[in-house]
N, C-alpha and C positions, 0 to 999 in steps of 0.2 A: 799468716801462720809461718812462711819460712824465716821470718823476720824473728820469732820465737823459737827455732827450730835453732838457726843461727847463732843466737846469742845466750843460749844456756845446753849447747852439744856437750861441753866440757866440762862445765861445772855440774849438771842435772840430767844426764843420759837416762836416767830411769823416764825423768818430766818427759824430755824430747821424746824419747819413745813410745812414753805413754799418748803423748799429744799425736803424735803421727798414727797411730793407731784408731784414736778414737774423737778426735776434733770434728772429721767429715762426716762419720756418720753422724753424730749428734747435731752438725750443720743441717742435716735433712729434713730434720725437722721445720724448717723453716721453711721450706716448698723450695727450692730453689731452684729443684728439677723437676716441679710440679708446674702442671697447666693452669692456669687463671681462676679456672670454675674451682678447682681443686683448694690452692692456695688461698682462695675467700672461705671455703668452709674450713678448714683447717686455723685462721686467723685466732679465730676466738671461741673458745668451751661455752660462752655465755647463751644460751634459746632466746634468750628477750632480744638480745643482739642480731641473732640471728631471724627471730622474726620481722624485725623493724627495721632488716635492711630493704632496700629498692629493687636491688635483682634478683 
């Protein structure tokens, strides 16, 4: 992200600031600061999915 932060400061301050703003939180959805058990059910919306896994 600072890599995008970086190279449109100058030309897109609205973009950059918007991205700094709102990139991490929208990252969390991905579990990233989520526990394991967590991150499995969070993975997929699907029940059939979620039935016919192993653990």
């Amino acid at each position: 992200m600072d890599l995008l932060i970086d190279k449109y400061q100058d030309s897109m301050p609205k973009l950059t600031q918007w991205a700094e703003d709102n990139i991490p939180e929208g990252l969390t959805m991905f579990g990233l600061d989520l526990c394991e058990f967590n991150r499995k059910r969070l993975r997929t919306s699907n029940m059939i999915e979620r039935l016919n896994q192993k653990c």
